[in-house]
C-alpha positions in Angstrom: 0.0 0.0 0.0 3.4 2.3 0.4 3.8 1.9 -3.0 0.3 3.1 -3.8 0.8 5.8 -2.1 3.8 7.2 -3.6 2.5 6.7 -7.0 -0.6 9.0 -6.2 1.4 11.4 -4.5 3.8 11.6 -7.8 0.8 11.7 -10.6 -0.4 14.9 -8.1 2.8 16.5 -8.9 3.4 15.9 -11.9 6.4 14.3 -10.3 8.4 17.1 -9.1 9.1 18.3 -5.6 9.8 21.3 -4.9 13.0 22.4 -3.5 12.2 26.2 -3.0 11.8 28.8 -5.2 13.6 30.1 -7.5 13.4 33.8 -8.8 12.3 33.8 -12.4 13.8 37.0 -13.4 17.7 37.3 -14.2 19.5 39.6 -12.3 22.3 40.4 -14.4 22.7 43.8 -16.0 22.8 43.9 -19.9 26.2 44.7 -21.4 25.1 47.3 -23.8 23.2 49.7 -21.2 18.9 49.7 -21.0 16.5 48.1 -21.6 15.5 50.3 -24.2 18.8 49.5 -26.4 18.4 45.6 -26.2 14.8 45.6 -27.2 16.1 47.8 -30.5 18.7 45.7 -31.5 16.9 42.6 -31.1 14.0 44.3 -33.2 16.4 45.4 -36.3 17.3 41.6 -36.2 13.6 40.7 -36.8 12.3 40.7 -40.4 8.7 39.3 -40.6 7.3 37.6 -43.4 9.1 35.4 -46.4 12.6 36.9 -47.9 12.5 38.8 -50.8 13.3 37.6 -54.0 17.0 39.6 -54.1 17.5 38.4 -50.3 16.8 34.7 -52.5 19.3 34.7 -55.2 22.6 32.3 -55.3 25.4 34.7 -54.0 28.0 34.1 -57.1 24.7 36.3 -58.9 24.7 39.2 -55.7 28.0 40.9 -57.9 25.9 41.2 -61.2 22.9 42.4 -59.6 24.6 45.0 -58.0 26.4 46.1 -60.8 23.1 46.1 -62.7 21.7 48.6 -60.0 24.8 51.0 -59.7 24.3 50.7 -63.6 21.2 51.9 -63.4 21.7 54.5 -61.0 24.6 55.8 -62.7 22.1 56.7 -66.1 24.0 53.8 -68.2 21.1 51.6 -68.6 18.2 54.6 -69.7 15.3 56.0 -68.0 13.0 53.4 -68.8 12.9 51.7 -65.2 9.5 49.1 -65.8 11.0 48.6 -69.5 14.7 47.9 -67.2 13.2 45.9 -65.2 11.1 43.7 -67.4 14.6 42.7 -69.4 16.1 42.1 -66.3 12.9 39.2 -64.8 13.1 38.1 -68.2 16.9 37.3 -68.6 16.9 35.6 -64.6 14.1 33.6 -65.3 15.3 32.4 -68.5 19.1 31.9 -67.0 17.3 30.1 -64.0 18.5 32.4 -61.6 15.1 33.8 -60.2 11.3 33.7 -60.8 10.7 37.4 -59.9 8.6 39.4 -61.7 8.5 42.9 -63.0 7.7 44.9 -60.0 9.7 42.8 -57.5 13.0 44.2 -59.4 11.1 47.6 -59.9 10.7 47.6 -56.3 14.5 46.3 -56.1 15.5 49.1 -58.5 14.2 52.0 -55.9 15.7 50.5 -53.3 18.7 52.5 -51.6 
């Protein structure tokens, strides 16, 4: 009947004794300073939602795009930016590189 006993006792518990309390909240300071300042970095960190298609691509392609936007910038590939960036969804897509659309790369393109 002991062993009954302790059984019960231990599905009642959920099989844990207690040995005290501990505090729940740490103590130690924050190396940085407040509050304030770790909540902010750890919010830059946090990007919600699904990566963009440029945040996507292979990085031996992140040179070429880049140069295609300073390009662009710089006045070397015209004024036409949905014309741009057409030709530019076209020749990914059809070199495998991304699926992206017209206005995703327009969107890219205005991008600082």
């Amino acid at each position: 009947m002991t062993s009954t006993v302790a059984v019960a006792s231990q599905m009642m518990t959920g099989g844990f004794t207690s040995q005290g309390r501990s505090p729940s909240v740490k103590t130690k300071q924050s190396q940085s300073g407040g509050l304030l300042d770790d909540v902010r970095k750890a919010m830059a960190a946090i990007r919600h939602g699904s990566k963009r298609w440029h945040e996507k691509v292979a990085p031996e392609h992140l040179d070429e795009l880049a140069a295609i936007k300073a390009a662009w910038r710089a006045g070397e590939l015209g004024t036409r930016r949905k014309t741009l960036a057409r030709s530019i969804a076209a020749n990914m897509r059809a070199r495998g590189i991304s699926d992206v659309g017209e206005q995703g790369v327009m969107t890219w393109l205005d991008e600082v």
